[in-house]
N, C-alpha and C positions, 0 to 999 in steps of 0.2 A: 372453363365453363363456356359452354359454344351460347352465344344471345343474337335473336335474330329481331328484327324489327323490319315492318311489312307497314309498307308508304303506298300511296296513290289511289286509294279507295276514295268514293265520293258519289255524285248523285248527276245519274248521265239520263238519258232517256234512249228508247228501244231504237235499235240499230246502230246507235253508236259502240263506241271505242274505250276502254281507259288501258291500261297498262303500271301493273301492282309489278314494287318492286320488294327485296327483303334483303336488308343488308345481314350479312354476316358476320361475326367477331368472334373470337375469343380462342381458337382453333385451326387447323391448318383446311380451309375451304375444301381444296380438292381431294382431302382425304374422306368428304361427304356425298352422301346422295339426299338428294334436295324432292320435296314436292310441295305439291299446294292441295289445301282441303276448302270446305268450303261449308259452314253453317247456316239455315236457313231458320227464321223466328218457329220454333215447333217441330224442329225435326231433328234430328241425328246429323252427324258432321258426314263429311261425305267425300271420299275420295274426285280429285277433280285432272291431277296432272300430275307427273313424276318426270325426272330426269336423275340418269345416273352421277356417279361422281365425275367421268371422266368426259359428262356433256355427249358420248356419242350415243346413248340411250335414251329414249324419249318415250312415257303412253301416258292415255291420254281416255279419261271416262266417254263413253257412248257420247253422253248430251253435250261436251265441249270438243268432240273432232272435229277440226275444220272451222272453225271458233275462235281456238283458245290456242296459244303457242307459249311451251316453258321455252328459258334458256339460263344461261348462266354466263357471268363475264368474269374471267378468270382474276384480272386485275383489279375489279372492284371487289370483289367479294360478295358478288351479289348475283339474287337468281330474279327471274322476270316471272311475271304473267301477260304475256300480252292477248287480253280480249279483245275482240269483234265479233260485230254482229247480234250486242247484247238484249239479251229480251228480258220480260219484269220476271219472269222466272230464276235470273242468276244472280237474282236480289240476297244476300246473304251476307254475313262477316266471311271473311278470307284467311284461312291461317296459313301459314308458311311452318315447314317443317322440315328437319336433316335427322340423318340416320348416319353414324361413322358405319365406313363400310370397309373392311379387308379385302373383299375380293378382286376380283379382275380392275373396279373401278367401272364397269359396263350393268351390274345390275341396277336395275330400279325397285322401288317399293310401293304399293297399294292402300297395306293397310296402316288403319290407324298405329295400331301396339306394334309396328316396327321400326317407327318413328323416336327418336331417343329426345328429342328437343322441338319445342312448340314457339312460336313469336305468339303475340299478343290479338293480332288479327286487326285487321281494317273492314271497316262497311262499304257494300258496294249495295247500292242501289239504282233500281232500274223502273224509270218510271216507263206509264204505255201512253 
């Protein structure tokens, strides 16, 4: 059973930085495709970043391009978020997600229900 648990949430104020991490277990990492969502107090969860299994695929919602960078470190077992340039907008819990993938290892995923495994989620807040 794949358990993922998502670190580095916390309470930054606008323009700064944090960097969420999600460790991975129980599974063989690189036979997944990883993304990140993001819940806001009142809204629907919401696609925020993906990255394929094999790390060379990458996208990435409107409001976090140029922002927001996923990645993955083969040897930890762990995928990133690295934010910048945060505003009180991307105030929200963070969840971390994987999808076992057959394919090439090159595709990525968007939506929620394609996701096979959810972490628990960390809080990120953005004061102004």
């Amino acid at each position: 059973q794949v358990q993922l648990v998502e670190s580095g949430g916390g309470l930054v104020q606008a323009g700064g930085s944090l960097r969420l991490s999600c460790a991975f277990s129980g599974r063989i990492f690189s036979n997944y495709a990883m993304g990140w969502f993001r819940q806001a107090p009142g809204k629907e969860r919401e696609f925020v970043a993906a990255l394929s299994a094999s790390g060379r695929s990458t996208y990435y919602e409107d409001f976090v391009k140029g922002r927001f960078t996923i990645s993955r470190d083969a040897a930890e077992n762990t995928v990133y978020l690295q934010m910048n340039s945060l505003t009180p907008e991307d105030t929200a819990v963070y969840y971390c997600a994987a999808r076992l993938t057959y394919s090439s290892g090159s595709s990525v995923y968007t939506a929620y229900h394609e996701y096979n495994y959810w972490g628990q989620g960390t809080q990120v807040t953005v004061s102004s």
